[in-house]
C-alpha positions in Angstrom: 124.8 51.9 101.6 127.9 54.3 100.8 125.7 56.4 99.1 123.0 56.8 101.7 125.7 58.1 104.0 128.0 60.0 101.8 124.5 62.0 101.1 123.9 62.0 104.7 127.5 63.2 105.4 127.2 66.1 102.9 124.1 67.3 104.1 125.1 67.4 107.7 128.0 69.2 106.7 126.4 71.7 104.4 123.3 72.0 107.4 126.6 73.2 109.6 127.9 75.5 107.6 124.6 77.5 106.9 124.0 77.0 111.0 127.6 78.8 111.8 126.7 81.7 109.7 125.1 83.8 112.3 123.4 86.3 110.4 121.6 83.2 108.3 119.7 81.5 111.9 118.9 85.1 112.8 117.2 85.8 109.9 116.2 82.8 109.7 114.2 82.5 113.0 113.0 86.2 112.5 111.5 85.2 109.2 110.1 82.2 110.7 109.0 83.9 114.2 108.6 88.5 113.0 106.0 89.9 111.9 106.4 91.8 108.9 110.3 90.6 108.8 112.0 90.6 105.1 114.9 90.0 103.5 115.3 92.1 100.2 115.3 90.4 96.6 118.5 92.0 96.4 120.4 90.8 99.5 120.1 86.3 100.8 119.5 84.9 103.8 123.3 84.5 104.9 124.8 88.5 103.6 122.1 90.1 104.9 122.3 91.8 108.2 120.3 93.9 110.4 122.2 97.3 111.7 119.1 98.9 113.8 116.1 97.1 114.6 112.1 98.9 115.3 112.3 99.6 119.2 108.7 99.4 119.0 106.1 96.4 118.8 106.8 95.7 115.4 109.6 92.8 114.8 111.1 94.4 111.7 114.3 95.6 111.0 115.1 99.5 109.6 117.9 99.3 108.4 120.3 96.9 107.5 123.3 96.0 105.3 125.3 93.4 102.9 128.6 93.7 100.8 126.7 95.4 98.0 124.1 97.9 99.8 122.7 99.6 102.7 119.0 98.7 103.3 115.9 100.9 105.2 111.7 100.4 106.0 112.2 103.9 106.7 111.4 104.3 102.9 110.0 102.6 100.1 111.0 102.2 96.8 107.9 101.7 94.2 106.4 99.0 94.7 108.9 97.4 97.4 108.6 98.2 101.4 112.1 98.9 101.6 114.7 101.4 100.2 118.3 100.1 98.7 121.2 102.3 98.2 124.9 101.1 96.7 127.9 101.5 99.1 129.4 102.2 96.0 127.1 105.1 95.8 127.2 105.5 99.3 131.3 106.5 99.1 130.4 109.4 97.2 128.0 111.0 99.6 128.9 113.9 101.7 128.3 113.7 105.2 126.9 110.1 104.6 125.2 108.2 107.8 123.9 105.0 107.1 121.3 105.4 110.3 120.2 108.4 108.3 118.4 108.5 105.5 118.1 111.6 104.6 121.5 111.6 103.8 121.8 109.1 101.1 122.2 111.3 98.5 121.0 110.5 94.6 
């Protein structure tokens, strides 16, 4: 019986945790709900978040962020919808705009 609801205590308390991250039941409910909504291999569910959303009738993001890069549809990247770039790259761009990407340099 202590088991049952130590189990039950850890997952209500890990369910929470996930719930309070913000970014995670956004993107959760848009990959649930969008059409043609991602999140990139390289990002997760809770670190990734979207910066400017389509203002069309689409319900995907273009661009978007996490600790370790910036993120666009605007471009793709072989065989991948989306375009990463480093922010550690990023820091050595001139004139840099992450709402532009035609200035994230090489």
């Amino acid at each position: 019986m202590k088991t049952k609801v130590g189990i039950a205590l850890c997952f209500v308390l890990l369910s929470g945790c996930f719930l309070l991250n913000a970014n995670a039941v956004a993107n959760l409910w848009s990959v649930a709900t969008g059409r043609g909504y991602l999140i990139p291999e390289e990002s997760s569910m809770t670190r990734f978040r979207v910066t400017q959303m389509n203002r069309g009738s689409g319900e995907y993001w273009l661009y978007a962020e996490d600790e370790n890069n910036y993120y666009t549809m605007m471009e793709k990247s072989g065989t991948k919808p989306y375009l990463s770039f480093s922010k550690e790259k990023a820091a050595n761009c001139l004139h840099f705009d992450k709402f532009e990407v035609k200035t994230w340099c090489n």
